[in-house]
C-alpha positions as CSV (number, residue, x, y, z in Angstrom):
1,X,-6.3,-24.0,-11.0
2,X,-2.7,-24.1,-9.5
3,X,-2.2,-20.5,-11.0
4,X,-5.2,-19.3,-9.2
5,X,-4.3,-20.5,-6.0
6,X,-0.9,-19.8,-6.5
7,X,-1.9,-16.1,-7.1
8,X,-4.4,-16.1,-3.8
9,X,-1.7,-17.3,-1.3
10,X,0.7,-14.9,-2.6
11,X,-2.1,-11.8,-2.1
12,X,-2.7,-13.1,1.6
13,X,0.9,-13.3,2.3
14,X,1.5,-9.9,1.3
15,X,-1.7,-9.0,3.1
16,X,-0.7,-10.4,6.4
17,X,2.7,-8.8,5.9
18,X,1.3,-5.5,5.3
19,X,-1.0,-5.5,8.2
20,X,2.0,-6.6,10.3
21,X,3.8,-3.3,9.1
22,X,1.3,-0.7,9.3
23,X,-0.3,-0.7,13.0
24,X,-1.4,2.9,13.5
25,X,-1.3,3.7,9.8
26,X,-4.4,5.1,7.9
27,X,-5.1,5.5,4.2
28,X,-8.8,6.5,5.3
29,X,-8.2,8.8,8.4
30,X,-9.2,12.5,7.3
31,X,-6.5,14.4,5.9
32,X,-7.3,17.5,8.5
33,X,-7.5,14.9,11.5
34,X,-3.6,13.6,10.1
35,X,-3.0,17.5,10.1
36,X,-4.2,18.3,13.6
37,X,-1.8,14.9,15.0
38,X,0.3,15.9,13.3
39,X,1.2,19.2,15.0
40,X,0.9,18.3,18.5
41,X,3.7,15.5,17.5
42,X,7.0,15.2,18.7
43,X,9.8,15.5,15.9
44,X,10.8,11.2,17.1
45,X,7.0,11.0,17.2
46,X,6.7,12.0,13.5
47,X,9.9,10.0,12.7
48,X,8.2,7.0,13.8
49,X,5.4,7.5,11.8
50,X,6.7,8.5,8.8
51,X,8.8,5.2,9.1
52,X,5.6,3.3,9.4
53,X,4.0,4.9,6.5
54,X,7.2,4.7,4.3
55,X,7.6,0.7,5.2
56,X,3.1,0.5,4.6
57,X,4.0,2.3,1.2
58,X,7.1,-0.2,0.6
59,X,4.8,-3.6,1.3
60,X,1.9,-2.4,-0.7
61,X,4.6,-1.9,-3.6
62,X,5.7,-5.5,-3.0
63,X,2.8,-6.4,-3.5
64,X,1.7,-4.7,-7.1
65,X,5.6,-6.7,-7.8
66,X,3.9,-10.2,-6.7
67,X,0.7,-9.6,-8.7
68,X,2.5,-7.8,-12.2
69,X,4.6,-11.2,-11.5
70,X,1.1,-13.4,-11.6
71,X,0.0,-11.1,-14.5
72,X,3.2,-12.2,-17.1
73,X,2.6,-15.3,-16.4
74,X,-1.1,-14.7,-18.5
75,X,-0.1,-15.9,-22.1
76,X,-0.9,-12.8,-24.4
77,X,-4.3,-14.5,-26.0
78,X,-5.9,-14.7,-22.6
79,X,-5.2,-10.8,-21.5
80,X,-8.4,-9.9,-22.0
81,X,-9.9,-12.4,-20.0
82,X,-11.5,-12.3,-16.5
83,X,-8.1,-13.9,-14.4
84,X,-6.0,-10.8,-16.2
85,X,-8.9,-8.6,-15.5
86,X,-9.2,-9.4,-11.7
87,X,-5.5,-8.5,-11.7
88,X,-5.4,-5.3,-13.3
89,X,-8.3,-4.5,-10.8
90,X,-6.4,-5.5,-7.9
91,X,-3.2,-3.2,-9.0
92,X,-5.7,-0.1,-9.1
93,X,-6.8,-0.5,-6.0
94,X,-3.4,-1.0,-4.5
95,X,-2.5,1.7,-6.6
96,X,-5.3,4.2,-5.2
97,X,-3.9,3.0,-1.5
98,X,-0.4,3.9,-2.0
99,X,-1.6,7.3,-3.2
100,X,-3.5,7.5,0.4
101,X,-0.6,6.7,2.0
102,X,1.5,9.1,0.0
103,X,-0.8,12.0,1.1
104,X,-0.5,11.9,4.6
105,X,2.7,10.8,4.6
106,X,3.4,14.3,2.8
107,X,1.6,15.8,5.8
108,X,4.0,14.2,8.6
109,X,7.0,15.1,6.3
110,X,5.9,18.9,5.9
111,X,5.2,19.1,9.7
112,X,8.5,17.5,10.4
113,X,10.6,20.1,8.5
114,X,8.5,23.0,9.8
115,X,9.9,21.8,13.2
């Protein structure tokens, strides 16, 4: 029971961290909207952001490090079961966010170098 609540408080830290970090930051904005800001940005403007989506990128990494943590702690027998399960889940989806991120960050960093 301690484990399990051990592993929830460490999610909504890193939760409340990363929310903290990423204020104008979208991993579900349309790709061609992130294109069209994108250009009409100032070359501090896109600094900034790609700041914010580097440090987003950075805390969501954190927090795959605080789960896979949780996730050794699973004796081998029991890695199969629903605990190790809801884990693994939790790192795909984290996983599949970073790659958002990843995107459009691509897209401020190719706008920046065309300027």
């Amino acid at each position: 029971m301690k484990r399990i609540v051990g592993v929830f408080v460490a999610i909504a830290l890193v939760c409340v961290m990363a929310s903290g970090c990423s204020s104008q930051v979208s991993e579900n904005k349309p790709i061609s909207q992130i294109i069209n800001e994108a250009q009409t940005m100032s070359v501090e403007q896109l600094q900034a952001t790609i700041a914010k989506y580097q440090k987003a990128i950075e805390s969501k990494q954190a927090e795959i490090d605080a789960i896979r943590k949780q996730l050794q702690k699973i004796p081998l027998a029991q890695m199969m079961g629903e605990e190790a399960k809801k884990l693994k889940a939790e790192i795909e989806n984290i996983n599949g966010s970073i790659k958002a991120l990843s995107e459009r960050l691509n897209v401020y960093t190719q706008q920046l170098n065309k300027k």
